[in-house]
N, C-alpha and C positions, 0 to 999 in steps of 0.2 A: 518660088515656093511650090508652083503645082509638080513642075519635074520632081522636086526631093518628097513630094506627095504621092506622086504616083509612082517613083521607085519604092516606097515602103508600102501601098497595097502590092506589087509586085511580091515583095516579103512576105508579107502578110498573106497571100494566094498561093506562094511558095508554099509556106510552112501549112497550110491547108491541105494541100496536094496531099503533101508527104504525111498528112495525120490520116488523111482520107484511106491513103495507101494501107497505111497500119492497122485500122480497123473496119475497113469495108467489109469485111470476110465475117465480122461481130452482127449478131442480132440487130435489128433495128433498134429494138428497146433496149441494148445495152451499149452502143455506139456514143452515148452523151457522157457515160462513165469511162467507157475505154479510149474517149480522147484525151481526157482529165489525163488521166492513167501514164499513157502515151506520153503527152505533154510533160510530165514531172520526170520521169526515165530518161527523155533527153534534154530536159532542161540544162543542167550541165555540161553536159557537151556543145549543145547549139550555143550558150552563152558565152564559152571560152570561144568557139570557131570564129564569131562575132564581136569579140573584144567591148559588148558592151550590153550588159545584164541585163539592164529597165526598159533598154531596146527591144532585147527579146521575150523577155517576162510579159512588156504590150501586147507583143505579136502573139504571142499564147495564148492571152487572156483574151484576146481577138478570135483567135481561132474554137477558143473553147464557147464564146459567145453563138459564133457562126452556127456552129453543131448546133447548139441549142437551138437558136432560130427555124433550122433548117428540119426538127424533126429530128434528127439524126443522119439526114440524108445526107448525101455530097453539095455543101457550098455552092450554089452559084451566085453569075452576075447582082442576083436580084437582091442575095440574102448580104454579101459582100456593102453594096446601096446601101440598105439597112443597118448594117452596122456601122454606116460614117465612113466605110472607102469606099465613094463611087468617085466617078472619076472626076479629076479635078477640070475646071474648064478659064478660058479667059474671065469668066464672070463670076469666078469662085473670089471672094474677097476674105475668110477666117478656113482655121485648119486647127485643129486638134490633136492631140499626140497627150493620151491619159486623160488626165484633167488640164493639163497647160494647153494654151492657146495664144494663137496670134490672131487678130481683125483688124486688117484694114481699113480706116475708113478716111477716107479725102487723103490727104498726105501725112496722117498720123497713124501711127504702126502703136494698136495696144497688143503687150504682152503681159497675159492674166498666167499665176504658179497660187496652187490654192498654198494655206500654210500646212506643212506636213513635215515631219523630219526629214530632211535630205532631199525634199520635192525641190527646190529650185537647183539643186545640183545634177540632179537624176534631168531635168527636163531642160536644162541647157545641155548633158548629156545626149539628147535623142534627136531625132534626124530634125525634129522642128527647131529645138533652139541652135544644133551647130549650122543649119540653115539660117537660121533669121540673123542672127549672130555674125555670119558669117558676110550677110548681104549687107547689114551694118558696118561692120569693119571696111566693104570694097567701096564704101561711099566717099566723093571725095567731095566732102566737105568744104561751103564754099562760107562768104559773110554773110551772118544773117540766117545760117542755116544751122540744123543741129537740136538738140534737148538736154535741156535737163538733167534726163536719163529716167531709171527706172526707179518706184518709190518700192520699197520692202521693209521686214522687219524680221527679227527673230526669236526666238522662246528667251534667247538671252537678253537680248538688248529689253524687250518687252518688260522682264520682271527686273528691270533696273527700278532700285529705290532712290538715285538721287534727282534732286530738281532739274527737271527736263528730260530727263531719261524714258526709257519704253517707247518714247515715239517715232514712227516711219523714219526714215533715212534713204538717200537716194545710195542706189547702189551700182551703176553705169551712166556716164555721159556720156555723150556725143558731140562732135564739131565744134564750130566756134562758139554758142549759144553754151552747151556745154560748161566751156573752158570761163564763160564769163559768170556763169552761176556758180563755178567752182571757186574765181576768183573772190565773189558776194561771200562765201560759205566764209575762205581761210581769211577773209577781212573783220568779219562781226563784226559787233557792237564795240568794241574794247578797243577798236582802233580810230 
């Protein structure tokens, strides 16, 4: 997790640079507007180069953050910190990416997606969830090991009118632990 951490401050210090570049020659006092500015002119292009949108929309919204902290000035180390990309370390245990998050804690990995239209799409989209995701999928799973999976819900299942309906539902398992809750699910009561 901290290496695909610290390639997206990389990103994120990139697209800095290059905002920096475009409006350093700008007043002070009007440097927090012409990165806005900046930002929305290449938003589409940066997003197709990147083949993926909410990835880069963060990094903007990152970068336009930065400015503001900064006064107007050029970004550094310190203001970077302050915006949540300093650097990741052995002792970092949660990461953020928007509003999604992963925290580790003992051997259980929680992954928090607030409810928003398309938020859990966009944020298994971004470098945190095809990362956690990913670190998931490489696990090989042994007896005994495994979850559940993940609990979610959505605007539709929620305003279901029949008996039982609207409530949470797991939406991923894992491993053998998994595959036996999965087993509990497709058994119910009725059998």
């Amino acid at each position: 997790m901290n290496a695909a951490a610290d390639k997206e401050r990389e990103a994120v210090q990139a697209l800095a640079e290059k905002a920096w570049a475009a409006v350093k020659s700008t007043p002070v006092k009007r440097r927090k507007e012409a990165t806005a500015q900046w930002l929305r002119q290449t938003e589409r292009q940066q997003a197709n180069n990147d083949g993926n949108w909410s990835n880069w929309w963060e990094r903007a919204h990152a970068v336009e953050s930065l400015f503001r902290a900064s006064g107007g000035k050029k970004p550094g180390e310190k203001d970077l910190a302050a915006a949540g990309y300093g650097r990741a370390s052995s002792r970092t245990k949660s990461w953020e990416w928007g509003e999604a998050s992963v925290v580790l804690d003992g051997r259980t990995v929680l992954w928090s997606v607030p409810e928003n239209n398309h938020a859990v799409e966009h944020a298994r989209e971004s470098w945190l969830g095809v990362t956690l995701f990913g670190f998931l999928k490489s696990v090989r799973w042994t007896r005994g090991s495994g979850s559940e999976g993940f609990v979610g819900n959505n605007e539709y299942n929620r305003e279901s009118m029949v008996d039982g309906g609207g409530g949470n539902y797991v939406t991923v398992r894992f491993g053998p632990l998994g595959d036996v809750a999965l087993d509990r699910v497709l058994a119910g009561p009725w059998v």
